[in-house]
N, C-alpha and C positions, 0 to 999 in steps of 0.2 A: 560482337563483344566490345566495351568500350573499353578504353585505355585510361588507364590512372591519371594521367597529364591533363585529359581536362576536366575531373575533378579535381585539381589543386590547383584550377584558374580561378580569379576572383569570384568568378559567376558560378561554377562549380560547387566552390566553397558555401557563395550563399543560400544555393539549392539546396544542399546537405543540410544547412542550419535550420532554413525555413521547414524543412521536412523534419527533422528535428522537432522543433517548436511545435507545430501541428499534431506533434503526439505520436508520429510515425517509430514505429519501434525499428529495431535496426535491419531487420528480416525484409521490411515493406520500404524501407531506404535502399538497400541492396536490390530489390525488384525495381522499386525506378530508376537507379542508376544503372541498368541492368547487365547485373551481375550478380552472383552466389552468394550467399550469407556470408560464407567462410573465406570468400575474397577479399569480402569488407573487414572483416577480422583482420586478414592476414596486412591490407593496404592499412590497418588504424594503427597498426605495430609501425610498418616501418616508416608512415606518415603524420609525424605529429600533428601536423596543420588540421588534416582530415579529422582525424579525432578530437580535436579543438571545438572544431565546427561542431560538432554533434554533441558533443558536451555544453557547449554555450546553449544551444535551439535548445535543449533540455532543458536547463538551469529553467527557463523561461518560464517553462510551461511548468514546470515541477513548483515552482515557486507563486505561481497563479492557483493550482490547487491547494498548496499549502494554506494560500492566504483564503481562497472559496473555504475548506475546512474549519480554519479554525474562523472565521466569519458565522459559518452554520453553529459552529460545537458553542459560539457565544451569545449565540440571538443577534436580531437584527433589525433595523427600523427601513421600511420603507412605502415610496409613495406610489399608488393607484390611481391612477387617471382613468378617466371615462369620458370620451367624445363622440358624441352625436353627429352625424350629415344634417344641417341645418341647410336653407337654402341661400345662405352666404358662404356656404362650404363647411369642415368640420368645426366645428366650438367646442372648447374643453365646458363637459358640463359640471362635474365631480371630481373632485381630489381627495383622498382618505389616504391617510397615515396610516399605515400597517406595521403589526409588531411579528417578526417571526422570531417564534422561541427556541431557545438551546436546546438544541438538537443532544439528548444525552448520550447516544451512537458515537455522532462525532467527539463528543469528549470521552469516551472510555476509549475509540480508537486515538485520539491524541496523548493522552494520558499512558496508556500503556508501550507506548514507541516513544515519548518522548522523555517517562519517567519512570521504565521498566521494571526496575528495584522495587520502586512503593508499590505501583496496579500492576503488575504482570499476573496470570488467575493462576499459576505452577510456583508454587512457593520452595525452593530446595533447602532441607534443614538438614547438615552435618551433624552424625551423631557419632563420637566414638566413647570406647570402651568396647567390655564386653558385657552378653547375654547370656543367664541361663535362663535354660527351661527347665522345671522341676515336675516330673510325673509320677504320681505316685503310684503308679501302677506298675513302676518299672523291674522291683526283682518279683513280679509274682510270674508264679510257673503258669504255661498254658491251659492248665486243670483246673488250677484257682482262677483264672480268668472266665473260663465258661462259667464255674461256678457262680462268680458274682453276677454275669450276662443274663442266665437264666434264672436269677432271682429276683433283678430287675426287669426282667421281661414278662 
């Protein structure tokens, strides 16, 4: 079982970040440091540093999706290269500008997390006051009821 003290050595710490950044959720952090999920909980409480660490590796990588995101949700220009084995080695033979379009996925998922109020698809509309309901059927006796049933029927 390993002991807390050398993750909050310099080198401990960077492992943490680097596993962090990588994408590693905290479940697959805890298995490499090997230790329990709930240990890691428990060390991120009483170890700010620890939880530093893991919070910095994320920012990272959270803000490299952000940017791939909203990259796709806008379009995008890029270029295509094509190189041939020539017998002086490879040669770039072609280059083509490519255009990749606004992804409209990624802008209804951007839009709706980042502008909830206007695109969220569950609209809630407060209504007060009150309701009635008016039936007209209400003081007829159970005899005039058949009655009118089986004259429409």
């Amino acid at each position: 079982m390993a002991k807390y003290t050398e993750w909050l050595t310099e080198e401990g710490l960077l492992k943490i970040e680097g596993w962090a950044r990588d994408g590693l959720t905290d479940k697959q952090v805890a298995r490499n440091m090997n230790i329990a999920e709930s240990t890691l909980h428990e060390w991120k409480k009483k170890y700010s540093v620890l939880s530093e660490s893991l919070k910095r590796g994320k920012e990272v990588v959270d803000r490299q999706v952000e940017n791939a995101l909203l990259k796709r949700a806008l379009g995008y220009e890029f270029k295509e290269t094509t190189q041939e084995l020539t017998e002086d080695g490879m040669k770039v033979t072609k280059v083509i500008t490519k255009q990749q379009a606004p992804d409209t996925t990624a802008q209804i998922f951007w839009l709706k997390n980042r502008k909830p109020d206007e695109w969220r698809d569950k609209k809630e509309t407060e209504v007060s006051g009150n309701m009635t309901v008016s039936n007209p059927f209400a003081n007829l006796s159970e005899e005039e009821l058949r009655k009118l049933a089986s004259r429409d029927g």
